[in-house]
C-alpha positions as CSV (number, residue, x, y, z in Angstrom):
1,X,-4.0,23.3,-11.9
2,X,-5.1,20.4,-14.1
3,X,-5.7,16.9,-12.7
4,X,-3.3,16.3,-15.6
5,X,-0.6,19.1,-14.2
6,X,-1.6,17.4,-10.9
7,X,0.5,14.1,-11.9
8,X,3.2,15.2,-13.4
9,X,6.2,13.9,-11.3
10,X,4.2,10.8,-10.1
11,X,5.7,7.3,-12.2
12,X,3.8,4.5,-12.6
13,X,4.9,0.8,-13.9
14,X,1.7,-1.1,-15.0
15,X,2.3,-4.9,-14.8
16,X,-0.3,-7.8,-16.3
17,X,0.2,-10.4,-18.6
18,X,-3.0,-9.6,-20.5
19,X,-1.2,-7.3,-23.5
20,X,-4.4,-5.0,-24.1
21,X,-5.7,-4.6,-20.4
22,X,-1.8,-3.9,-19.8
23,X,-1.5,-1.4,-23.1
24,X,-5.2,-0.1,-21.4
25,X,-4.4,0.9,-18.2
26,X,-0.8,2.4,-19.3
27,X,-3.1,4.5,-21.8
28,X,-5.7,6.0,-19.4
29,X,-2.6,7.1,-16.4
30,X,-0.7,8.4,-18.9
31,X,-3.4,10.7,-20.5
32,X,-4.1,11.4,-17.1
33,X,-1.0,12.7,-16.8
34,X,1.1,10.2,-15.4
35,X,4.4,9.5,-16.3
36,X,4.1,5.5,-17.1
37,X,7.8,4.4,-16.7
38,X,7.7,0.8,-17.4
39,X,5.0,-2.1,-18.2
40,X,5.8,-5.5,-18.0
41,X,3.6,-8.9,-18.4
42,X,5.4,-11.6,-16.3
43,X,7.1,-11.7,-12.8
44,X,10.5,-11.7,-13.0
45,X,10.1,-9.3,-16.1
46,X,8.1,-6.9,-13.5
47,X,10.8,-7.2,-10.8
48,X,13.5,-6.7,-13.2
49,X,12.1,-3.4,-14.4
50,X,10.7,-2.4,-11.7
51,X,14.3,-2.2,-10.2
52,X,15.9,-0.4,-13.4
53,X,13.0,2.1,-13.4
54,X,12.1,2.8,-9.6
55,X,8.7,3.8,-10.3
56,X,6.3,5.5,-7.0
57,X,3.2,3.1,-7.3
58,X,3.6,-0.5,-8.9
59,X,-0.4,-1.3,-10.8
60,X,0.3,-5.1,-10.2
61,X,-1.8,-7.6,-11.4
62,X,-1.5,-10.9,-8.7
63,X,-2.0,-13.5,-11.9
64,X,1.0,-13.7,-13.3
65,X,3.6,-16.3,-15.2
66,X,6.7,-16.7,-13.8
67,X,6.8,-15.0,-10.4
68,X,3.4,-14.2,-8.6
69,X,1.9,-11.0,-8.3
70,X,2.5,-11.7,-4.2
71,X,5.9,-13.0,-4.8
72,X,6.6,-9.5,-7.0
73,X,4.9,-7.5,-4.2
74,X,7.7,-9.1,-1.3
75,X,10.4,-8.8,-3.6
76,X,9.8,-5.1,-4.1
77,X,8.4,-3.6,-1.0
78,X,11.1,-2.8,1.3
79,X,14.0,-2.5,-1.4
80,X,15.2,0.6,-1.9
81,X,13.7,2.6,-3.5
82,X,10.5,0.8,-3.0
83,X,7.3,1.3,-5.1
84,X,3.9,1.4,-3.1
85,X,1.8,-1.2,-4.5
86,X,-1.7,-1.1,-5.5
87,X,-3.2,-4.1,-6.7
88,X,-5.4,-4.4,-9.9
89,X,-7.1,-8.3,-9.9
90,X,-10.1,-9.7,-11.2
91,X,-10.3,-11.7,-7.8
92,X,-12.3,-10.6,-4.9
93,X,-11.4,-14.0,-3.0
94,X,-10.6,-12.7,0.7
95,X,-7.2,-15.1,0.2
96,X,-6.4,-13.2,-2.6
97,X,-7.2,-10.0,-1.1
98,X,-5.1,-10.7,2.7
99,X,-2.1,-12.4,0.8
100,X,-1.7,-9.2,-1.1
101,X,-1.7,-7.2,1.9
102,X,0.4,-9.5,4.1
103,X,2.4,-9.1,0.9
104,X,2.9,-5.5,1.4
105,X,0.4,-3.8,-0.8
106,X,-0.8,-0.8,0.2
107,X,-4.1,-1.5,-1.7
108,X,-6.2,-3.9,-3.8
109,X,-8.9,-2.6,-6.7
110,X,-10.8,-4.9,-8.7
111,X,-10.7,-4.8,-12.2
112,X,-14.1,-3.9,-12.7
113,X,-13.4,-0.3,-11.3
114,X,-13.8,2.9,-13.5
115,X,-11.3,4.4,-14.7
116,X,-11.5,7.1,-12.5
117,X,-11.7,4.5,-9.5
118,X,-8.6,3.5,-10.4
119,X,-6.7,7.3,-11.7
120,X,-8.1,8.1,-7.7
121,X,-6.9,4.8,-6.1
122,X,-3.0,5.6,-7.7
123,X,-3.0,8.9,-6.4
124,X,-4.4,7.8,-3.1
125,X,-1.5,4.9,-3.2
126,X,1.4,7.0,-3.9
127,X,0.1,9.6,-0.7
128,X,0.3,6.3,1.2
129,X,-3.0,5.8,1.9
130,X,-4.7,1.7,2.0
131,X,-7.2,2.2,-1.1
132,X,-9.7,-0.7,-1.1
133,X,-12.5,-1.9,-3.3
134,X,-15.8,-1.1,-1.1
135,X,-16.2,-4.0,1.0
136,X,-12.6,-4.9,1.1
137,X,-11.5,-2.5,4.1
138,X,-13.6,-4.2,6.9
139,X,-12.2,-7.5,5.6
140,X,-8.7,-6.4,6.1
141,X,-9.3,-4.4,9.3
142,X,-10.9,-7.6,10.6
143,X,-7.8,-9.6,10.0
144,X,-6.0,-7.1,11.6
145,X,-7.8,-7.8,14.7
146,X,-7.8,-11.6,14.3
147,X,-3.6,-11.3,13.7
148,X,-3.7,-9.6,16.7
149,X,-4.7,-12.5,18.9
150,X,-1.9,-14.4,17.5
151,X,1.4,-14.4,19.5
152,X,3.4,-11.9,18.5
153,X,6.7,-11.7,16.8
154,X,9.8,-10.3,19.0
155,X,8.4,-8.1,21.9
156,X,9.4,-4.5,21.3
157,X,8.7,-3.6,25.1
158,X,11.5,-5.2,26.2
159,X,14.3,-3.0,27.8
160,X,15.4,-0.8,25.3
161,X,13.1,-1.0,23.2
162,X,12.3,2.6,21.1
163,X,10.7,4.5,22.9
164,X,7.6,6.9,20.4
165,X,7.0,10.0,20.8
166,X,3.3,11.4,21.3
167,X,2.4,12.3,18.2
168,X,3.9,9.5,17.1
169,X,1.7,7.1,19.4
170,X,-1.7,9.5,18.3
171,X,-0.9,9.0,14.8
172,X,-0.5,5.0,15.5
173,X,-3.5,4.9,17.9
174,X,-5.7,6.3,14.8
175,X,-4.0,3.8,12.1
176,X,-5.1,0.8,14.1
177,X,-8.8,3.1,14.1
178,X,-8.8,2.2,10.5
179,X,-8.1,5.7,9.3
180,X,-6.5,7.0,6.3
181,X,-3.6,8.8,6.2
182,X,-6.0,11.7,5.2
183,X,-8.4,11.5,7.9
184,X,-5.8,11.3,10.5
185,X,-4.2,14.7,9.2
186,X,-7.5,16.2,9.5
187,X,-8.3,14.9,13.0
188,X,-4.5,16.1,14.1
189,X,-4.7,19.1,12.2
190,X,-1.4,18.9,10.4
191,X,-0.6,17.6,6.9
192,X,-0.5,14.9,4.7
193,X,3.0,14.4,5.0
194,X,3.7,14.6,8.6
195,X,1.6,11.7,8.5
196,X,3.6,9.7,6.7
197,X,6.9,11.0,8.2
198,X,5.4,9.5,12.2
199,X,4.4,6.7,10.6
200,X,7.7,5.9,8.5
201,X,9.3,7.0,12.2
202,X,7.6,4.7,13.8
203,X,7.8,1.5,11.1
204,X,11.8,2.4,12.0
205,X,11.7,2.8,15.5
206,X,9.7,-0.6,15.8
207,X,11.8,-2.6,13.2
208,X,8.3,-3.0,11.6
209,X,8.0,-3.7,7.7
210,X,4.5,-2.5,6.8
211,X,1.1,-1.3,8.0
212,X,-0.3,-4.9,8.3
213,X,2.3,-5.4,11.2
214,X,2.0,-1.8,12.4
215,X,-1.6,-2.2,13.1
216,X,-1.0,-5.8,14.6
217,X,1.2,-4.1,17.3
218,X,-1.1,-1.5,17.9
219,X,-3.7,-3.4,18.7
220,X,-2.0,-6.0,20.5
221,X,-1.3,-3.1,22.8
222,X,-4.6,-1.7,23.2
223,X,-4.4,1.1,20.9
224,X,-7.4,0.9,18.9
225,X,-9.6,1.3,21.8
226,X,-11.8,4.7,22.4
């Protein structure tokens, strides 16, 4: 199979406010072989379509007129259906970066990334796995850790609280590690999707909205320990 053959089914909206970087990007995923669903160049244009079109992965831009690339990023994530989001900025401000994640972005690439960076990190984003910029990940695994010695939001070991399974606590255990969704199928032994299916389980069964908070709790519990 092509890497071309390999994207078919995957739908991408690509949203900046710079016309030819936007026209660009849309360009280089769709000869890829992406199906490109939707562009947009402003906020509340972006939310709008991203709703109407329901794409997989969102390739947001954070500099945006009208609604901010965060602001897009909250409205989105958790709707249903809800895009996975992978940031595309020229900023490598750590504010920018941790805001975006907070946000609910599953990763953040610089602009400054090949084009195959970027065909890689979409693909990597739609599997659900964090794609960073080198550097990036220990930044945001280190704020994990520091969110984790704030107090935390509404206990979930209070009596009857869901209770996870096994696998389900392994697979968590590993995400607060700072694996990727890959690497914890391959240290487990079982695939890709299963994966995503204990973690989704467990977002559920914790009332938890995104990996940010998931790895908060785990290592408020001690989970990210050897």
């Amino acid at each position: 199979m092509s890497g071309a053959d390999g994207e078919r089914g995957l739908r991408v909206m690509v949203v900046d406010d710079h016309p030819m970087w936007r026209d660009a990007v849309a360009r280089d995923l769709a000869e890829a072989g992406f199906e490109v669903v939707a562009t947009a160049g402003d906020g509340l244009q972006a939310v709008r379509r991203a709703q109407a079109t329901a794409p997989d992965v969102l390739v947001l831009d954070l500099n945006l007129p009208g609604l901010p690339g965060v602001q897009v990023c909250k409205e989105l994530v958790g709707a249903d259906p809800s895009p996975r989001v992978l940031v595309l900025s020229a900023s490598g401000e750590h504010a920018d970066v941790l805001e975006a994640v907070k946000s609910g972005a599953t990763g953040y690439l610089l602009k400054s990334a090949s084009t195959e960076e970027l065909l890689d990190a979409v693909r990597r984003t739609a599997a659900g796995d964090p794609v960073f910029t080198p550097g990036l990940a220990g930044l945001v695994l280190g704020e994990y850790r520091r969110l984790a010695t704030e107090p935390a939001p509404a206990a979930a070991d209070e009596p009857g609280a869901p209770r996870l399974t096994e696998r389900e606590t392994e697979v968590l255990r590993l995400v607060a590690k700072g694996l990727s969704y890959k690497q914890i199928a391959e240290r487990l032994v079982i695939s890709h999707r299963t994966v995503q299916n204990h973690v989704q389980n467990t977002l559920g069964k914790l009332q938890l909205h995104n990996r940010v908070e998931l790895v908060r709790y785990a290592i408020e519990r001690g989970l990210d320990g050897v």
